[in-house]
N, C-alpha and C positions, 0 to 999 in steps of 0.2 A: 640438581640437588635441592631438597628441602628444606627450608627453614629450620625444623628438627634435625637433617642431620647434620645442617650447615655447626646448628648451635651444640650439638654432641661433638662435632671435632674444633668447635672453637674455643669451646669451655675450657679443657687445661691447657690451651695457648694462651689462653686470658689469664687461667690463675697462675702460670709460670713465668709469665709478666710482673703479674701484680707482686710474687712473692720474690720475684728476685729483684725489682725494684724498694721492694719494703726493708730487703736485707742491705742493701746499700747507704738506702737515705736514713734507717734509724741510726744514728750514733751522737754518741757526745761528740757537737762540735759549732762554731761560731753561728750558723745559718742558724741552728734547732734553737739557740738558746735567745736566739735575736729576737723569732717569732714565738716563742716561749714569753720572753718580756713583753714584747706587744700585748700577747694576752694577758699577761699579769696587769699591766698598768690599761686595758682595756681602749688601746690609741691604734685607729685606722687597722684592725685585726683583718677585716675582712677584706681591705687593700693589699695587704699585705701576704695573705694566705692565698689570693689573688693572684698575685706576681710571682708570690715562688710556684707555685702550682702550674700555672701557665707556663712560667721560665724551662719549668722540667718537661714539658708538655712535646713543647715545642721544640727540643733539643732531642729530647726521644725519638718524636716521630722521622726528623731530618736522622737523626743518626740510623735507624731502622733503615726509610725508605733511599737512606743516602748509600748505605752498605751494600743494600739488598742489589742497586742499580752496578755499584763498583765490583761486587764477587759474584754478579748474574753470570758472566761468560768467564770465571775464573774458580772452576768446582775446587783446585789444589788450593788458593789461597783460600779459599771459604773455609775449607777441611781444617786447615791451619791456625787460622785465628778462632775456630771452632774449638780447638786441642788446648790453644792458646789462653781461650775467655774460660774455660773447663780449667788449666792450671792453676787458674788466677783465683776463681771461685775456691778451690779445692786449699787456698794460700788465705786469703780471707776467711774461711770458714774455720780454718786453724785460728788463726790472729784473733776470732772475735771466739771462740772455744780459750783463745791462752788470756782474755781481757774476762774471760767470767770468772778466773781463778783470782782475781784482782779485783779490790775495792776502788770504784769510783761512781762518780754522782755527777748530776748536770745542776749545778749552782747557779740558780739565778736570781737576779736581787729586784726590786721593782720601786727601787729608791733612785734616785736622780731626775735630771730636766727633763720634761716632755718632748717630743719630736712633734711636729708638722709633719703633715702625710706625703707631702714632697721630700721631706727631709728623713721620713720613716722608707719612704718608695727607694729612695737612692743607698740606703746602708743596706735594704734587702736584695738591690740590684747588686750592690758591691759584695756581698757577702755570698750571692749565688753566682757571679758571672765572673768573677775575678778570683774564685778559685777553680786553679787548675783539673782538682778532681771530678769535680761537673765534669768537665769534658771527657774526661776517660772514662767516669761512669755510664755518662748519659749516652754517647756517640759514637764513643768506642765500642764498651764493654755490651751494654744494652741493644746498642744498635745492629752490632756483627752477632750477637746471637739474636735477636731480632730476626735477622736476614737468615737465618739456617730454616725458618720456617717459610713454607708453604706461602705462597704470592699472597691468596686469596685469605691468610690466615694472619699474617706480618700486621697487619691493624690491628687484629686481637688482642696481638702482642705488644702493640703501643700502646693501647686503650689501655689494657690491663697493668701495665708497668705506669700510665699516668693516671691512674684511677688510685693508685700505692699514692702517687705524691701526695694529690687532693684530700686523699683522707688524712695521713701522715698529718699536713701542715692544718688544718682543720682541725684534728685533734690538736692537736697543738696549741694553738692561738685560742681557738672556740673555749677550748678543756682548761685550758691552764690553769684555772682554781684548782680544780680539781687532780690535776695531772701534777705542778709542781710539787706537792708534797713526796709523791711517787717517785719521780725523778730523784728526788734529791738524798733517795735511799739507797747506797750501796748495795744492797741486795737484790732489789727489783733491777739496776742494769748487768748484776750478773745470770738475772735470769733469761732476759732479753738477750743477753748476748750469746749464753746456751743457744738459744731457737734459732739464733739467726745462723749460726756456726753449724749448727746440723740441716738448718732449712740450706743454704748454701753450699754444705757437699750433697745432699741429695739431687741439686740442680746441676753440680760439676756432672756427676753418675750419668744424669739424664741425657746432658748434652754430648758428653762421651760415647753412650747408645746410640744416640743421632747418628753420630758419623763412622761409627762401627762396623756396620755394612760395607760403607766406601773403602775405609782403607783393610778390611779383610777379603775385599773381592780383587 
């Protein structure tokens, strides 16, 4: 196979990465608004955007290539958690469709004491590895549909879903002048959260196609 057609059937494994990773990590909540303040008060941004970014990186790929190894010789449980990661999508995508009908904002102040980048390094570690939902996102959820694709393709799919972090937390920290005003407008997270809510049943649909064949043969 060619480089071209490698890169024609790699492309929407990479963008269905990147876009169901994007749909996961945007939301109001302690990580966004931690590295939101960094950039506001302009202290170790690029350490910091660093570490979440890597953090996600690194958790994808193990949950992808750690899946893919676990449901290789087990096609039913694949099917499964395939039906499973589609339910969940298809729950999420409601949840962030029922949070646009609702006013809320990501408040963030850029008033109080400085941190040290030891001390900024460790509230980004605690705020990404010490919640639970990292793991069900990243290893879980990412990971088992990760693994429903193609061996040679399964990196596409990590790149692509940690390629969402990188920019995510980038904008983020880089943008923050510019970005908190955005943020902190009720409207603009009800629009975000429309896209994410539809981009998110469209990826349940998809992955339900996946394994359509299997369980109608």
């Amino acid at each position: 196979m060619n480089l071209q057609d490698t890169l024609f059937m790699a492309w929407p494994v990479f963008v269905q990465g990147l876009l169901l990773s994007l749909g996961l990590i945007v939301a109001i909540g302690a990580q966004n608004a931690f590295v939101l303040r960094q950039g506001l008060r302009r202290e170790h941004v690029g350490s910091v955007v660093a570490f979440c970014a890597v953090a996600d990186a690194l958790l994808i790929t193990a949950g992808v290539l750690g899946m893919a190894q676990a449901l290789g010789e087990r096609p039913g449980l694949a099917r499964a958690l395939a039906l499973a990661g589609a339910a969940f999508l298809a729950v999420y995508g409601w949840r962030a469709l029922q949070r646009a009908r609702q006013a809320s904002a990501l408040a963030v102040t850029d008033a109080g004491l400085g941190l040290g980048r030891g001390a900024a390094l460790a509230q980004a570690a605690g705020f990404t590895l010490l919640n639970p939902h990292v793991y069900l996102d990243t290893v879980l959820l990412v990971g088992s549909i990760g693994a429903q694709q193609a061996a040679p393709l399964q990196g596409w799919f990590a790149a692509g879903a940690s390629v969402a972090s990188l920019l995510w937390f980038s904008a983020l920290g880089f943008g923050a002048r510019w970005l908190a005003p955005w943020f902190a407008k009720p409207r603009a997270w009800q629009i975000l959260d429309a896209l994410i809510g539809l981009t998110m049943w469209v990826l349940s649909a998809l992955l339900v196609r996946h394994v359509w064949p299997a369980l109608s043969s």
